[in-house]
C-alpha positions in Angstrom: 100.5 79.4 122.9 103.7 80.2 121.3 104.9 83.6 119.6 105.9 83.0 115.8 108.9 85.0 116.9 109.9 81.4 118.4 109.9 80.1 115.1 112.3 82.1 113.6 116.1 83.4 114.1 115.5 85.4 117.1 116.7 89.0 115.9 113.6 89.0 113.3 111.7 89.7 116.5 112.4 93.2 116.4 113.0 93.4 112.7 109.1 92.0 111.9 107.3 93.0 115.2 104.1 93.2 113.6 104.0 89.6 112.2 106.5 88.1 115.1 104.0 88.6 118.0 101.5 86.9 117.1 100.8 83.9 118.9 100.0 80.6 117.1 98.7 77.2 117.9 101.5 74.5 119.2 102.2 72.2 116.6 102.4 69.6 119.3 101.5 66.6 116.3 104.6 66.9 114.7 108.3 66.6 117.0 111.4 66.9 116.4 112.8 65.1 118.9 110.8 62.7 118.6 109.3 62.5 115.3 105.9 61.0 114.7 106.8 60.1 111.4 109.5 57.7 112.6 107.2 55.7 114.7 105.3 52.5 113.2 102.7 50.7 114.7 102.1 47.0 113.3 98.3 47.8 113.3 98.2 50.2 111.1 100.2 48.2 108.0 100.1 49.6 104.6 98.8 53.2 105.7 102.5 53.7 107.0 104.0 53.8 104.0 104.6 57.5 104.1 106.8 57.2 106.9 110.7 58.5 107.0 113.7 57.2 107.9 115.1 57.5 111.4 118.8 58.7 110.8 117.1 61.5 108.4 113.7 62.4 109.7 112.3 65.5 107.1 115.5 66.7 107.1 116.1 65.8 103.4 116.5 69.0 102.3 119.3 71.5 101.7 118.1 75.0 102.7 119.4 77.9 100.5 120.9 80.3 103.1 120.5 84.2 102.2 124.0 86.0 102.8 122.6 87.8 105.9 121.7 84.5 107.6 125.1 82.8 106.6 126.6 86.0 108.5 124.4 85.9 111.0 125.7 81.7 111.9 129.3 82.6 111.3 129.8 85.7 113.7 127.5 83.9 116.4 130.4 82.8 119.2 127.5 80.4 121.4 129.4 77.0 121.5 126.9 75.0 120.1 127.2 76.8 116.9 130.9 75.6 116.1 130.0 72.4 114.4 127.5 74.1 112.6 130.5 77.0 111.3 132.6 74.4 111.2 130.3 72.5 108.3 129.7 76.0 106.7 133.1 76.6 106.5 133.8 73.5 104.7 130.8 74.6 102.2 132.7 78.2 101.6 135.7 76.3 101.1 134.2 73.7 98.4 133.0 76.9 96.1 130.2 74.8 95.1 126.8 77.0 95.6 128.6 79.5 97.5 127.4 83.1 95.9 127.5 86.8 97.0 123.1 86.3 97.2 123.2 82.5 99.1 124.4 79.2 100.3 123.0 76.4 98.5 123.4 73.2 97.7 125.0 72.2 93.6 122.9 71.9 90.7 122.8 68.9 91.1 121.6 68.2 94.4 119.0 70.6 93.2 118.0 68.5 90.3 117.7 65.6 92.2 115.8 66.6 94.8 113.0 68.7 92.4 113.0 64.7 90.5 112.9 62.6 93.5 109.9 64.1 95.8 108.6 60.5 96.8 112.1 60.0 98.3 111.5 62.9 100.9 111.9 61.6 104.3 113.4 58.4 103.0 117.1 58.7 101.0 120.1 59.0 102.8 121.6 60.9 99.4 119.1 64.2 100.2 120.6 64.7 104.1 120.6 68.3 104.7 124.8 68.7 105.2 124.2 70.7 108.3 121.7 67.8 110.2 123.5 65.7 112.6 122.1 62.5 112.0 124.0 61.2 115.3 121.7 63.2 118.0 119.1 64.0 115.3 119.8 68.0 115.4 120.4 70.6 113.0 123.8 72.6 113.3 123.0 75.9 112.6 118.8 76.1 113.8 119.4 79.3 114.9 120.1 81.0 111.4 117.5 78.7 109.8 115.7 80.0 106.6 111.7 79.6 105.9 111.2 76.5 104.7 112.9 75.0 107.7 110.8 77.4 109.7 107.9 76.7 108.4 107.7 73.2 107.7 105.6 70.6 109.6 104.8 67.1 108.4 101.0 67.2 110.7 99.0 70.5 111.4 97.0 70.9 114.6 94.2 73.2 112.4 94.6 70.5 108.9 94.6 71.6 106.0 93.9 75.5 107.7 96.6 74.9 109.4 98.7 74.2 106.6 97.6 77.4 104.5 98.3 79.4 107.2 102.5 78.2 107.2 102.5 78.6 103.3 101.8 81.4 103.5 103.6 82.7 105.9 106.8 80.9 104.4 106.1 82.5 101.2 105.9 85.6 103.5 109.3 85.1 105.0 110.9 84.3 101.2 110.2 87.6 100.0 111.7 89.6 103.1 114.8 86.7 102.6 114.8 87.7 98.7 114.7 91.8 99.7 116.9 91.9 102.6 119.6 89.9 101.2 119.6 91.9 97.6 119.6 95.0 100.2 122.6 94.0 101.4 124.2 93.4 97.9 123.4 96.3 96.7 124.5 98.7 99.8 128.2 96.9 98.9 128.2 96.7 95.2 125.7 97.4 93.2 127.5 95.2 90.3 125.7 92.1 92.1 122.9 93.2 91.7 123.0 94.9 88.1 125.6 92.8 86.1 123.2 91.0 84.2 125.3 88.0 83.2 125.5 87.1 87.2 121.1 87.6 86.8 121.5 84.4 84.5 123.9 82.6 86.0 121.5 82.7 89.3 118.4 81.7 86.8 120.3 78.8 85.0 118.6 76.0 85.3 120.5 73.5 82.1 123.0 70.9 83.9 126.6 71.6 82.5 129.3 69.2 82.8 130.8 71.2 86.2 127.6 71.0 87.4 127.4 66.9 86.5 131.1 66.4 87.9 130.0 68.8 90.8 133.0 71.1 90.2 133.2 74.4 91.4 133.3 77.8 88.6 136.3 78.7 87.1 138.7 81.1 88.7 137.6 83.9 86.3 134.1 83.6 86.9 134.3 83.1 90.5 136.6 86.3 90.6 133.6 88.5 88.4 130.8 86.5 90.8 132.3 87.5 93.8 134.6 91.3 92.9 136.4 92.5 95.6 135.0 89.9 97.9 136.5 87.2 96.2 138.6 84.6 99.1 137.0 87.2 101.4 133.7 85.5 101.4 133.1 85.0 105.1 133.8 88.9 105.7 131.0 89.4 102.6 128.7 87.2 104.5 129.6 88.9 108.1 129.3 92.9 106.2 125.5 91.4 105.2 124.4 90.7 108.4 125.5 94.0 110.1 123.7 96.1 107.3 120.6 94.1 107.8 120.3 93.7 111.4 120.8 96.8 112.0 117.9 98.1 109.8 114.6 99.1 111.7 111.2 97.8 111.5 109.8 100.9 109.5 112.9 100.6 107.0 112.1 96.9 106.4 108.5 97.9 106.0 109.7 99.9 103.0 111.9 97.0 101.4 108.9 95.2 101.5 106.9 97.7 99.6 103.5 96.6 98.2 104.2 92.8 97.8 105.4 92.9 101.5 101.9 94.1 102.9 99.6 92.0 100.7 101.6 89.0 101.9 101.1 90.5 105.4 97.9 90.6 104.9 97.6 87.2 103.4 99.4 85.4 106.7 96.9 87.1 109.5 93.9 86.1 107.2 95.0 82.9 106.8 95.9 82.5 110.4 92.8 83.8 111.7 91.1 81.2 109.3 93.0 78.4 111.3 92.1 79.6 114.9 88.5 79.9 113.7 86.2 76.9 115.3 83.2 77.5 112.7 81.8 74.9 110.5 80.6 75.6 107.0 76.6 75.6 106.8 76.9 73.2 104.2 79.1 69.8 104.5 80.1 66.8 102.5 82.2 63.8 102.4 85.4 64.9 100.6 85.7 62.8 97.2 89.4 62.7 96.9 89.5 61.4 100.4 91.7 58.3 100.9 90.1 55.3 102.6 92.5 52.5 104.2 90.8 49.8 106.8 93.0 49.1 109.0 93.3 45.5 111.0 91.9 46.8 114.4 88.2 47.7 112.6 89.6 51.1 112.4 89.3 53.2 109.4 92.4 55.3 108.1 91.4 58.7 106.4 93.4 61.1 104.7 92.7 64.3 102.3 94.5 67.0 102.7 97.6 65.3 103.2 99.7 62.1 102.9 101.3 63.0 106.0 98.7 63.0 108.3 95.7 60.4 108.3 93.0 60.4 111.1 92.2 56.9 112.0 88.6 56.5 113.4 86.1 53.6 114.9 85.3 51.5 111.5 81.1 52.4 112.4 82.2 56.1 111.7 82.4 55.8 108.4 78.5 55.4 107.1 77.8 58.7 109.1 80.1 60.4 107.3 78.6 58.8 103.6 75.1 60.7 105.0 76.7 64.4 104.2 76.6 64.9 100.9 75.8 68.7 100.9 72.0 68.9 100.0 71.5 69.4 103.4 72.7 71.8 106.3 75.0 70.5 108.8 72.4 71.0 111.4 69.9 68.9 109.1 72.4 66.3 108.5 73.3 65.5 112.2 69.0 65.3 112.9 68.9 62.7 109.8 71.8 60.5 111.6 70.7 61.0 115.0 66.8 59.2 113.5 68.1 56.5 110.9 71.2 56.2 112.8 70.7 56.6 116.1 74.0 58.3 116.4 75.8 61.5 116.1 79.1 63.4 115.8 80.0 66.0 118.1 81.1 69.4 117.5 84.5 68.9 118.1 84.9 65.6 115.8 82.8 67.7 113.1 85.3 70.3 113.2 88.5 68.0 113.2 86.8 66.1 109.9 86.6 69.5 108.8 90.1 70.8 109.6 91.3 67.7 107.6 89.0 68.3 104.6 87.4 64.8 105.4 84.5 66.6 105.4 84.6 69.8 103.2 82.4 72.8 102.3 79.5 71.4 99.6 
């Protein structure tokens, strides 16, 4: 199994070693290179209607890169980060979402995508800028935030599977959030204090720059940015040196208190989706969604529209006989007489994992 330090830039390793080694199961449902949710299959008809566009995959999304990580991608001199710098420079150029804390797309862009959430996966217009949609990469994976870390369209464990990355994206948000505001504040203090920049990173109103997409004025570009201002890649660069070079036990105290109930939160949750037990109790999810399919197959979904288990049509009535007045045990012995069938441990638990079946 892999190390989560493979799913992250590789100098958190040392930074979170706690966290970073452990090992996790392989998402092998969900790939990149060659993405399930590109893939139809005639038989399966309306159920597909989730599924993404080729030339954009998930990649409809533009991350917001933390200073530190933006340093991180510009001082990297590997080769096949070039077009990826080369795409970030173009962004530092434009002005538009380019601040002492992040990288991020315009107002906008944000506004759109927050309004447009059945268009993931599907519109051209929310490309990430830094995916290559010509050999389906991303330019700058190595410096990737959390969200694009974390992110998987089907989860070997379900819907326990799916806990266990939320939380530990929202994990890796706060030590973006800290570390980056670390590094602001061992430079100037002013970015973090002035509170007129603390509202211009809460606005949320469209103005009509943000509407024409136009970068801020020289003034208050020259107050966002102080010293730093046309010096922004150096700013980014000076970020990543303070924060790399930081130890585990001084990130531990950046953290604080929020840092080690989230911890906590991720190795609960991903001991929760290693676990093979079954609930005593079982019953046949309500909200489920039902789709028969052409082949006598029977298409069920729960816990996401992403990822549907498709199962032999005669399934379906064994799964009507748990509704939760019963133990699981109990159940099974009621299907194996009236039914003369059964489920097996390991198709229990997948029903489970996908909240098919949930706890009565």
């Amino acid at each position: 199994m892999p190390f989560l330090y493979d799913q992250f830039p590789a100098f958190y390793q040392t930074m979170l070693p706690d966290i970073m080694v452990q090992t996790v199961p392989r998402e092998s449902k969900a790939h990149c290179a060659n993405c399930s949710m590109t893939l139809r299959d005639p038989a399966l008809g309306s159920a597909q209607k989730h599924l993404f566009r080729s030339d954009t995959k998930c990649c409809t999304y533009h991350p917001r890169l933390v200073n530190y990580l933006v340093g991180g991608l510009l001082q990297d001199e590997r080769p096949a980060l070039r077009e990826g710098q080369r795409r970030m420079r173009e962004r530092l150029a434009s002005r538009i979402g380019v601040t002492p804390w992040w990288v991020s797309s315009s107002q906008l862009d944000q506004h759109i995508y927050s309004h447009a959430k059945a268009s993931f996966g599907k519109s051209a217009r929310l490309r990430c800028p830094y995916y290559a949609a010509e050999e389906g990469s991303c330019t700058i994976w190595a410096y990737r935030e959390a969200v694009c870390s974390t992110w998987y369209c089907k989860y070997e464990a379900g819907k326990d599977g799916l806990n266990f990355w939320v939380s530990l994206k929202g994990y890796m948000n706060l030590v973006e959030k800290q570390l980056s505001k670390y590094a602001m504040l061992q430079l100037d203090e002013a970015y973090i204090l002035d509170d007129g920049l603390v509202t211009f990173y809460n606005q949320e109103d469209l103005t009509q720059e943000h509407l024409d997409e136009e970068p801020p004025s020289p003034a208050f570009y020259e107050r966002l940015w102080r010293q730093y201002a046309g010096r922004e890649e150096e700013f980014y660069r000076d970020c990543y040196a303070i924060v790399s070079s930081l130890t585990a036990d001084e990130i531990q105290k950046i953290l604080g208190l929020d840092g080690q109930i989230k911890r906590r939160d991720v190795l609960r949750k991903l001991e929760s989706s290693r676990s093979e037990e079954l609930p005593d109790r079982l019953i046949l999810n309500p909200q489920v969604t039902v789709r028969w399919l052409d082949t006598g197959e029977v298409a069920l979904s729960a816990y996401s529209e992403y990822d549907a288990l498709a199962l032999p049509g005669m399934v379906y009535p064994l799964l009507v006989a748990f509704d939760g007045r019963q133990s699981t045990a109990e159940t099974r012995k009621k299907i194996q007489k009236e039914l003369q069938a059964d489920l097996a441990d390991e198709v229990l638990l997948t029903l489970y994992r996908y909240r098919i079946l949930e706890q009565a």
